[in-house]
FIVEX-672685 format. One record per atom (N, C-alpha, C): residue number from 1; atom name; x, y, z; residue in three letters. Coordinates in steps of 0.2 Angstrom, whole numbers, padded with zeros to 4 digits. Layout:
! residues N
k | a | X | Y | Z | r
NUM | CA | X | Y | Z | Ala
...
//
This chain:
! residues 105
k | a | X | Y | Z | r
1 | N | 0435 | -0066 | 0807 | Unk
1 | CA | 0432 | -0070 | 0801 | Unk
1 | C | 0428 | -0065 | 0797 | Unk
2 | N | 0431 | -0065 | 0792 | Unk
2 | CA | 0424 | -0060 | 0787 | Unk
2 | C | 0418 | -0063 | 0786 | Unk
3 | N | 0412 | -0057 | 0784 | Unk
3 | CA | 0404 | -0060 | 0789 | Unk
3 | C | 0403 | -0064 | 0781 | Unk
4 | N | 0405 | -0065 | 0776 | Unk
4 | CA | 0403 | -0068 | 0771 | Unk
4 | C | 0404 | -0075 | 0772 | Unk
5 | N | 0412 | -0080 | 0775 | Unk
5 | CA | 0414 | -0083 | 0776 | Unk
5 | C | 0409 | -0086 | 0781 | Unk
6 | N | 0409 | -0079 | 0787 | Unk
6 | CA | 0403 | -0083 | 0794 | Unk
6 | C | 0397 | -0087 | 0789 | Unk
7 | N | 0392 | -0085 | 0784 | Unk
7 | CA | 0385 | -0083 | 0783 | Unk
7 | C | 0386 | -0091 | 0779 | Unk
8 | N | 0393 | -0093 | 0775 | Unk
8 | CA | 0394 | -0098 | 0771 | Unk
8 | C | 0394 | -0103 | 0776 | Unk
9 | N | 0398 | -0103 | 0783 | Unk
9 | CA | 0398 | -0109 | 0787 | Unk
9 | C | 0392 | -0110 | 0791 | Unk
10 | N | 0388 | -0104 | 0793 | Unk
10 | CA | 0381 | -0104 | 0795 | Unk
10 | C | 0377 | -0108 | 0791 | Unk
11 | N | 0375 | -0107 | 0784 | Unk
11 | CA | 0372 | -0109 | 0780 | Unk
11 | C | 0374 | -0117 | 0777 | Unk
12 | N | 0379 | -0119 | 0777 | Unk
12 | CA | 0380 | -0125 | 0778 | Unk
12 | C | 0378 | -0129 | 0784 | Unk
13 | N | 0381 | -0127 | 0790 | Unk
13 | CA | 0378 | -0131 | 0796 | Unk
13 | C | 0370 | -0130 | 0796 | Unk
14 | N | 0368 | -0126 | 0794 | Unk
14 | CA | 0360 | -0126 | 0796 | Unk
14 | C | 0355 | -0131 | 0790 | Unk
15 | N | 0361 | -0133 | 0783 | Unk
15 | CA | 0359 | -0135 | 0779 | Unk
15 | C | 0360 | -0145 | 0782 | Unk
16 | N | 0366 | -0146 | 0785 | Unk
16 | CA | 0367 | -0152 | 0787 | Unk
16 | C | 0362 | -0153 | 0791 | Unk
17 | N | 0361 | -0150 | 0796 | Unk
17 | CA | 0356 | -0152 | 0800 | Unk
17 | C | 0351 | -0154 | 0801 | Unk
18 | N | 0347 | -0151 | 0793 | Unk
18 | CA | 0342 | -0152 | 0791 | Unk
18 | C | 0341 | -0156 | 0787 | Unk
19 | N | 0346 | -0159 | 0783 | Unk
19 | CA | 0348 | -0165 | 0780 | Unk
19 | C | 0347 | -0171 | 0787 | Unk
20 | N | 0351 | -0169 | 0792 | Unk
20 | CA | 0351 | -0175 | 0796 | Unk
20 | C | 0342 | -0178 | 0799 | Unk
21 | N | 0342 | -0171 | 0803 | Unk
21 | CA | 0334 | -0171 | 0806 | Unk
21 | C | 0326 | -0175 | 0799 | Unk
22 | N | 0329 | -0174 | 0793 | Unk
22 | CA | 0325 | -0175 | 0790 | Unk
22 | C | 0327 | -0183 | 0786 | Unk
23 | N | 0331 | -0185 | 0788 | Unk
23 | CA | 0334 | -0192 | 0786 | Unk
23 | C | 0339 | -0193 | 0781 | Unk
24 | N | 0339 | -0185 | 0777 | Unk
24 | CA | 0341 | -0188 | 0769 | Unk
24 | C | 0347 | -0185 | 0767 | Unk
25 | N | 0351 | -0188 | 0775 | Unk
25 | CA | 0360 | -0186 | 0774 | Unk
25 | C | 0362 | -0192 | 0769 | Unk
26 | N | 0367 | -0192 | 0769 | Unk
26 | CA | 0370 | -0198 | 0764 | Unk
26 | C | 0374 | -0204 | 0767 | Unk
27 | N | 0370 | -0210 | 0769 | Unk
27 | CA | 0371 | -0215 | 0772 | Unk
27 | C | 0376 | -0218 | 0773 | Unk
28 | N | 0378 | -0223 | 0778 | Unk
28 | CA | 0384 | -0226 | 0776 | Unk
28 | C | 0383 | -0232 | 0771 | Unk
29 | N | 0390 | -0234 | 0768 | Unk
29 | CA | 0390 | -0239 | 0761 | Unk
29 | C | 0390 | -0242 | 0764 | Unk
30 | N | 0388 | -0249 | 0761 | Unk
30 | CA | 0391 | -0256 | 0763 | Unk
30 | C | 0384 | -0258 | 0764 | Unk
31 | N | 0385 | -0265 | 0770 | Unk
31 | CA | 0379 | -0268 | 0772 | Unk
31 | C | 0378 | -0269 | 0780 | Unk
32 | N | 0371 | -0270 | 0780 | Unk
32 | CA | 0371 | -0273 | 0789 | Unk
32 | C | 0371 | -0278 | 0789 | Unk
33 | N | 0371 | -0281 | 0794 | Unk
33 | CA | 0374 | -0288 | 0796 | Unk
33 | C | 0368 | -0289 | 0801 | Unk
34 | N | 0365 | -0296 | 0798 | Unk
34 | CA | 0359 | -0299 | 0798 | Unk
34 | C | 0354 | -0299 | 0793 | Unk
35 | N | 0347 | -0302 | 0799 | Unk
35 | CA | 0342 | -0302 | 0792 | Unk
35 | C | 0335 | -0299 | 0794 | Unk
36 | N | 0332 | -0293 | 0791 | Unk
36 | CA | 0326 | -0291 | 0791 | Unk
36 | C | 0322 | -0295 | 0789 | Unk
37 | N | 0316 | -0295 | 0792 | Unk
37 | CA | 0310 | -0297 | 0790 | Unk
37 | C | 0304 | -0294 | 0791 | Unk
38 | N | 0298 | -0295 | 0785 | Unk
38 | CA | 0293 | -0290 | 0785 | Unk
38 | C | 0290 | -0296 | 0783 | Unk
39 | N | 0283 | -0292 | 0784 | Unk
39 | CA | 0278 | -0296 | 0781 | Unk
39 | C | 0273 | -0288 | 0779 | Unk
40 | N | 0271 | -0293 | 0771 | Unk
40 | CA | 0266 | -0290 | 0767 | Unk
40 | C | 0261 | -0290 | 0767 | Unk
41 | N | 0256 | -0285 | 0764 | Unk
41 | CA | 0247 | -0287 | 0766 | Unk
41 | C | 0243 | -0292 | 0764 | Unk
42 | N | 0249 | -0297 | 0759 | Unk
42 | CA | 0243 | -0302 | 0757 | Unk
42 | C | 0245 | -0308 | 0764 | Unk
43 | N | 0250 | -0308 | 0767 | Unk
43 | CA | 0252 | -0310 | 0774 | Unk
43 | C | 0261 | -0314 | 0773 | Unk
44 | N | 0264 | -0312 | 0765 | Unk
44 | CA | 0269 | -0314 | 0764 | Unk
44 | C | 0275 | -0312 | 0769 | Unk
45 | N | 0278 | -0317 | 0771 | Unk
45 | CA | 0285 | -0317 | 0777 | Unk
45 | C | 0290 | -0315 | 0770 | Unk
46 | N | 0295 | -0309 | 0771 | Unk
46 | CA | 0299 | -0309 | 0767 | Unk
46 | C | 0306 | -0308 | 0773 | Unk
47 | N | 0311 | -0310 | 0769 | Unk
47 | CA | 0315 | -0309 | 0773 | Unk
47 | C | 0323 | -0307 | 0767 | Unk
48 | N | 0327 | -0301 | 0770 | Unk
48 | CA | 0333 | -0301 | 0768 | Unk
48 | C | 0341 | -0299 | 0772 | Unk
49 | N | 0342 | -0304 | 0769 | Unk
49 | CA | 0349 | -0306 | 0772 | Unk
49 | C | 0355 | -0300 | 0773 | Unk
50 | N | 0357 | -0299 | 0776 | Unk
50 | CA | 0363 | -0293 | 0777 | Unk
50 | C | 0359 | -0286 | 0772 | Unk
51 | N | 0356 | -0283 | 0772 | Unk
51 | CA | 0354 | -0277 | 0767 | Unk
51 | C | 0360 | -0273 | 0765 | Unk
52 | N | 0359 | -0271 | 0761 | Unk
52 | CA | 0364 | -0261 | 0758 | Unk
52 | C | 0362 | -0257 | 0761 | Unk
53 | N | 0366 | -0254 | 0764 | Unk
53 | CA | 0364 | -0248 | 0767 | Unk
53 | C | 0364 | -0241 | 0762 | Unk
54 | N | 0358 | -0238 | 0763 | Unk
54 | CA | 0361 | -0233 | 0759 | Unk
54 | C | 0355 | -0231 | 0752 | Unk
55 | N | 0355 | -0238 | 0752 | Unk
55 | CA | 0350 | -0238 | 0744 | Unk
55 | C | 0343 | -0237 | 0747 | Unk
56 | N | 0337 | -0237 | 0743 | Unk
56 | CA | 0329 | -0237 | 0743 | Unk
56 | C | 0328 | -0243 | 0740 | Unk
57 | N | 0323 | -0247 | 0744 | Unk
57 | CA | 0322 | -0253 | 0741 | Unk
57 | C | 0313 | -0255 | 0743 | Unk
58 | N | 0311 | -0255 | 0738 | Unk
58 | CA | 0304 | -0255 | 0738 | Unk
58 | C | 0303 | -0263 | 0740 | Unk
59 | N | 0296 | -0264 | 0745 | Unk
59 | CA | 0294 | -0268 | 0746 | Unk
59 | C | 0290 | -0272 | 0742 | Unk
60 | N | 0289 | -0280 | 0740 | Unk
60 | CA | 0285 | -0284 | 0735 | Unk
60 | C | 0277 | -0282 | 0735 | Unk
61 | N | 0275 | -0280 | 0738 | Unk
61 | CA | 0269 | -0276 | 0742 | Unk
61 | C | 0269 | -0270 | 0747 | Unk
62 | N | 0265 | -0271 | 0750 | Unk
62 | CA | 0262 | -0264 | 0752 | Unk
62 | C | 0264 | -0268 | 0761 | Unk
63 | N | 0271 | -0266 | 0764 | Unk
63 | CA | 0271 | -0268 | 0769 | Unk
63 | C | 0267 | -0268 | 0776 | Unk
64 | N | 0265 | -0273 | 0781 | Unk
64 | CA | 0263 | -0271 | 0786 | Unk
64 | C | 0267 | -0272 | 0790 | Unk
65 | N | 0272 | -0276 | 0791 | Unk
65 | CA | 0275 | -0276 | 0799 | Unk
65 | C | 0283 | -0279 | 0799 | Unk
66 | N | 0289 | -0276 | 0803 | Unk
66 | CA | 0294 | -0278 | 0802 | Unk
66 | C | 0298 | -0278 | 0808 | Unk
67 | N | 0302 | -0285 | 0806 | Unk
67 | CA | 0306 | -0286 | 0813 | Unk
67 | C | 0314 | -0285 | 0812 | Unk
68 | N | 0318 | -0280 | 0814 | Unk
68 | CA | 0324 | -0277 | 0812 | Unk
68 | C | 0328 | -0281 | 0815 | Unk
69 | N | 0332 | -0288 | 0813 | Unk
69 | CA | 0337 | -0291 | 0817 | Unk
69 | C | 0345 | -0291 | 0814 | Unk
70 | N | 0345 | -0284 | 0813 | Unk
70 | CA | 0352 | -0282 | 0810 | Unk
70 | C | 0355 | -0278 | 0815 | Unk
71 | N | 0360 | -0277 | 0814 | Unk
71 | CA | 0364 | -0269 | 0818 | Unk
71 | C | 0365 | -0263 | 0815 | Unk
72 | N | 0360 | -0261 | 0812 | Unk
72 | CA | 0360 | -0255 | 0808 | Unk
72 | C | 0352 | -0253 | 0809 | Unk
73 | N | 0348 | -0246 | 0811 | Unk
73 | CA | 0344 | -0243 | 0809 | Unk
73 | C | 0340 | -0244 | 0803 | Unk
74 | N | 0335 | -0247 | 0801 | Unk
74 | CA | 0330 | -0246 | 0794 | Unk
74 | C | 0323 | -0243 | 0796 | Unk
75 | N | 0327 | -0236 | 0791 | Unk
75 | CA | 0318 | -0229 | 0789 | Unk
75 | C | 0314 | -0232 | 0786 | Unk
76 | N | 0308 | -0233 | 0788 | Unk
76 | CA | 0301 | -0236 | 0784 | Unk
76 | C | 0299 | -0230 | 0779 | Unk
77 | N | 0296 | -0229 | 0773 | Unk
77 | CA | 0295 | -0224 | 0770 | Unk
77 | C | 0287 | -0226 | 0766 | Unk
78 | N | 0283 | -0221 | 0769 | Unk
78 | CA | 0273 | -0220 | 0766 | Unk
78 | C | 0274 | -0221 | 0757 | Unk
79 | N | 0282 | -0220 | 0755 | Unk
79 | CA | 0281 | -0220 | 0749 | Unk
79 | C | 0287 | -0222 | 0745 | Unk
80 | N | 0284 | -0223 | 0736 | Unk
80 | CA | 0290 | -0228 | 0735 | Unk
80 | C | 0297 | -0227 | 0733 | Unk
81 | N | 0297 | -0218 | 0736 | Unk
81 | CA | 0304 | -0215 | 0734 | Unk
81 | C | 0308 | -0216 | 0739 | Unk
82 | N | 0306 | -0218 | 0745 | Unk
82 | CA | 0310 | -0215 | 0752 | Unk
82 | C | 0310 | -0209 | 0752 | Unk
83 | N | 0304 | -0204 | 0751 | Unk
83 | CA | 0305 | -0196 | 0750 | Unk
83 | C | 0303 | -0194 | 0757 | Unk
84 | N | 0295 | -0199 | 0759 | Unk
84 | CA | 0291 | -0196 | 0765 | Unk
84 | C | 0293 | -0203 | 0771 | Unk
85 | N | 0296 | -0197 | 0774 | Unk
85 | CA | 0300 | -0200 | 0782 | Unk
85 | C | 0294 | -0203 | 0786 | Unk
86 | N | 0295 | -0210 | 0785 | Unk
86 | CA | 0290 | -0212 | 0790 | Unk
86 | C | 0290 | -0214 | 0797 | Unk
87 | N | 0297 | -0220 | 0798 | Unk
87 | CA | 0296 | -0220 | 0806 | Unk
87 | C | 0302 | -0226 | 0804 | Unk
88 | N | 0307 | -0224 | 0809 | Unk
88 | CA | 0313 | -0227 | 0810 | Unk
88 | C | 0312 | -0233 | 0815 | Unk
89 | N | 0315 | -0239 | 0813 | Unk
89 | CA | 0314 | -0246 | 0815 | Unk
89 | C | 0324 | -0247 | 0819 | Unk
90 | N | 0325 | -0246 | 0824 | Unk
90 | CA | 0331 | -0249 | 0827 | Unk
90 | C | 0331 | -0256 | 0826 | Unk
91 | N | 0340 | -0256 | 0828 | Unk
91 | CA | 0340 | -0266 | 0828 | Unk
91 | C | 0338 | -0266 | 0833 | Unk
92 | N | 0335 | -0272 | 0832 | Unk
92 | CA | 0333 | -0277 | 0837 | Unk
92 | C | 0326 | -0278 | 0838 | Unk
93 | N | 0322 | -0272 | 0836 | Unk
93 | CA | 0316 | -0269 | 0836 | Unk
93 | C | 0312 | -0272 | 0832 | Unk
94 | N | 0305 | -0272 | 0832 | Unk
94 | CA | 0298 | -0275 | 0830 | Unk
94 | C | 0293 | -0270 | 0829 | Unk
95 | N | 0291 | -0268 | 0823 | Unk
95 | CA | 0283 | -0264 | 0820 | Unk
95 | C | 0280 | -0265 | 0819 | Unk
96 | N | 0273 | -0264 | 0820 | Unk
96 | CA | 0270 | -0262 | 0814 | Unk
96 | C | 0267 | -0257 | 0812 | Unk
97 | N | 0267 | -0258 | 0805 | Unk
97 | CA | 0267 | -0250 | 0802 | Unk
97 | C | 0266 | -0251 | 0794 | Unk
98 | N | 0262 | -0248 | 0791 | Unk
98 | CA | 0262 | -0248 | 0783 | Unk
98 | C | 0267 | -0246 | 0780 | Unk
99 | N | 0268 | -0248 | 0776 | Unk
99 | CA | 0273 | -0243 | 0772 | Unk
99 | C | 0276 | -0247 | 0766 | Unk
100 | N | 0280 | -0245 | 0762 | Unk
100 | CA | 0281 | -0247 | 0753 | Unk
100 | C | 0287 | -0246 | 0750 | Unk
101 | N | 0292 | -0241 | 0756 | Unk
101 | CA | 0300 | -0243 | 0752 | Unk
101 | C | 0306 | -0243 | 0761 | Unk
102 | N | 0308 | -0245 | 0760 | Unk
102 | CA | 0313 | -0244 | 0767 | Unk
102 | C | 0320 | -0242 | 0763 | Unk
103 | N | 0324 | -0239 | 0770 | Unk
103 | CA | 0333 | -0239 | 0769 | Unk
103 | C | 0336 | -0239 | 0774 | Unk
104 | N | 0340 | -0242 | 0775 | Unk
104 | CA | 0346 | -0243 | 0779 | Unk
104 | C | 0351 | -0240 | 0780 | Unk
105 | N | 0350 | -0237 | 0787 | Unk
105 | CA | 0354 | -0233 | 0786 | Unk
105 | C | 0363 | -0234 | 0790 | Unk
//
């Protein structure tokens, strides 16, 4: 295999990876099936029904705590871009933790 070719698939694999390990691969489409709920700092119960996976979706306030009872993974994010990785929430699972935009992954 000519070493240009290697350096190009090197370079991509090391790029994937790090896309994976830092969150910001490209989700899958569609939606998860079931309903999140969080609550806000003023102490508001929000809840959403089947989410988008995929998309950045800010929360009505500044979140404190969340119960994931989908079948999809949702990444909590310290900020309102989904840039700063904060901590992943499994189904089925229950946090507490601040945070101000989530996505589904």
């Amino acid at each position: 295999m000519p070493v240009i070719r290697r350096t190009v698939l090197a370079l991509a694999a090391g790029t994937a990876a790090t896309l994976m390990a830092t969150g910001q691969a490209m989700a899958t489409t569609g939606h998860a099936n079931g309903t999140f709920y969080y609550t806000d700092l003023v102490g508001g119960s929000q809840q959403v029904s089947n989410p988008e996976r995929g998309t950045c979706k800010l929360v009505s306030t500044l979140g404190t705590s969340v119960d994931n009872q989908t079948d999809a993974t949702v990444v909590l994010y310290t900020d309102t871009s989904c840039a700063v990785l904060a901590n992943p929430v499994s189904p089925g699972s229950t946090i507490t933790f601040l945070f101000k935009s989530y996505r589904f992954l």
